[in-house]
N, C-alpha and C positions, 0 to 999 in steps of 0.2 A: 447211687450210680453216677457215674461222672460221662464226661461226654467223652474221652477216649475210651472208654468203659464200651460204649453205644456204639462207636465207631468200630471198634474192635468187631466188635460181634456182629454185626452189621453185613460183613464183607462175605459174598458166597461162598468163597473157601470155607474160612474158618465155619462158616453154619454150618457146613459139613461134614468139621472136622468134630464141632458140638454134636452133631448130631450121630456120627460115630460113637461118641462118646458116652453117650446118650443109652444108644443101642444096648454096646456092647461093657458099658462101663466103664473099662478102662483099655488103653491101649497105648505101645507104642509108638513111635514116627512109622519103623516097617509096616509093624500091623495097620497101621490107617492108610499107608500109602499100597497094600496088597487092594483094601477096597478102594482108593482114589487113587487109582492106576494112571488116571488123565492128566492128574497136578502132577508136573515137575517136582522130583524128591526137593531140590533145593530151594524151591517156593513151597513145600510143605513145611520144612522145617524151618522157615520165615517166617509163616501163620502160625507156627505152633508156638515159636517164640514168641508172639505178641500179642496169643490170649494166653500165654504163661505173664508176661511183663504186668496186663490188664487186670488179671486174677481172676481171668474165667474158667481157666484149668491150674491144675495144681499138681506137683510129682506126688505119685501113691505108692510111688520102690523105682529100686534103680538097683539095677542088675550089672556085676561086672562080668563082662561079658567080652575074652581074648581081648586083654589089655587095653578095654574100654569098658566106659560107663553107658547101659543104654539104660535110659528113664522113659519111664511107664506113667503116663497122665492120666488122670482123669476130671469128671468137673470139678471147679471149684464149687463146697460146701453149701454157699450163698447161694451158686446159678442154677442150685437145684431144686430151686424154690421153700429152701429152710428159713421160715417166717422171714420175706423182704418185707421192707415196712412197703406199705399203701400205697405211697407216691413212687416209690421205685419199681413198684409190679406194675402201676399204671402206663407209667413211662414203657418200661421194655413192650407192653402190650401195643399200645402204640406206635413206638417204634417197630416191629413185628410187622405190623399193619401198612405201616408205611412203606418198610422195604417189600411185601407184596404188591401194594400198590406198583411202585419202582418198577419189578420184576410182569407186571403186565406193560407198562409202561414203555419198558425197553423194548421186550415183544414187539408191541405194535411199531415203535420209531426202529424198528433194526431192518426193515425188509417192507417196500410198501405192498405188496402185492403175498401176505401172510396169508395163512387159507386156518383159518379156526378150527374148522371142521375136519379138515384132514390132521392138525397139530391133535384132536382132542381136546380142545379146551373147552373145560365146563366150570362152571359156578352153578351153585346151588344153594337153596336154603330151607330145612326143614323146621317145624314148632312140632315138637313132642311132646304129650302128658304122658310120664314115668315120673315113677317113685325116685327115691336115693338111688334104691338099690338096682331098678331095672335101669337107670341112666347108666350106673357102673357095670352092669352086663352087657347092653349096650356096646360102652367105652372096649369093653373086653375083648368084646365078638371084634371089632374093628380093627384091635390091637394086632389081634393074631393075623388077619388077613393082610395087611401092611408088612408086618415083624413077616411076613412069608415070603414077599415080595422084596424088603428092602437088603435081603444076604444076597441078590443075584448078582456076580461077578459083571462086570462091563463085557459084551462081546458082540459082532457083526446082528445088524436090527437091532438092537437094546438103546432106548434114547433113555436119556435123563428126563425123569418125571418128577415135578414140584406137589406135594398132594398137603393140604392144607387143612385142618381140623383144627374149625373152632364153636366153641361152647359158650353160648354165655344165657342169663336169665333173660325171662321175654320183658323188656320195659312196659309192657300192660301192665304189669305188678299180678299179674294172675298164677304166680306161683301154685296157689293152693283154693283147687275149684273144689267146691263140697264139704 
């Protein structure tokens, strides 16, 4: 991973435009600018250029389409976690971590008089004992109620929600009691 690499993916747009991508696998500039209705067409197709130039999205077909090419992205191969070596997964983790850091950060420095409580903001943290298999039923049940929520169109009351899922082993080393 390189530091334009970092930077790239970094920027709110373009997570958005990954995580579009993410969703729904592949898509167009229209297709992503139907769900990112708020970015300017011509600052989407800014960001799209420049996780294309980074190699975080890649063309998957390109459609001629009335005397134009439209091109279909989707992630790059690598940003989909196809074995990154160790220090490169570590890196994006951290970085990840950081740019949430960032994004409460900003929160609080944008408006001194924020109200938590009325925004919803929570943090949380649980320790679960499951198996493999009930952690991925878990993962599942989660998946679906998110993937339900993340197709709603932008409209009057609908704010932008940052929901944040992260997993890691408990540093007790108590992976396996019994």
């Amino acid at each position: 991973m390189n530091k334009d690499f970092i930077e790239a993916i970094m920027n709110p747009i373009r997570q958005r435009i990954i995580q579009y991508l993410t969703v729904h696998e592949k898509g167009s500039t229209g297709e992503i600018h139907m769900e990112l209705s708020d970015v300017p067409k011509a600052s989407l197709y800014r960001h799209t250029k420049t996780l294309l130039e980074v190699g975080a999205i890649e063309v998957a077909e390109e459609k001629k389409i009335r005397g134009t090419t439209e091109k279909i992205y989707k992630l790059a191969s690598y940003s989909m976690g196809n074995n990154p070596e160790q220090e490169e997964l570590a890196l994006i983790i951290q970085t990840s971590l950081l740019s949430i850091m960032g994004s409460f950060q900003r929160y609080f420095a944008a408006n001194k008089e924020v109200d938590p409580v009325k925004d919803m903001l929570a943090v949380a943290a649980s320790t679960l004992m499951l198996t493999d298999e009930e952690f991925m039923e878990v993962l599942k049940e989660m998946g679906q109620i998110i993937n339900k929520s993340a197709q709603n169109p932008p409209e009057p009351g609908r704010r932008m929600r940052r929901f944040t899922l992260i997993s890691s082993p408990c540093e007790e080393g108590t992976e396996d009691v019994i």
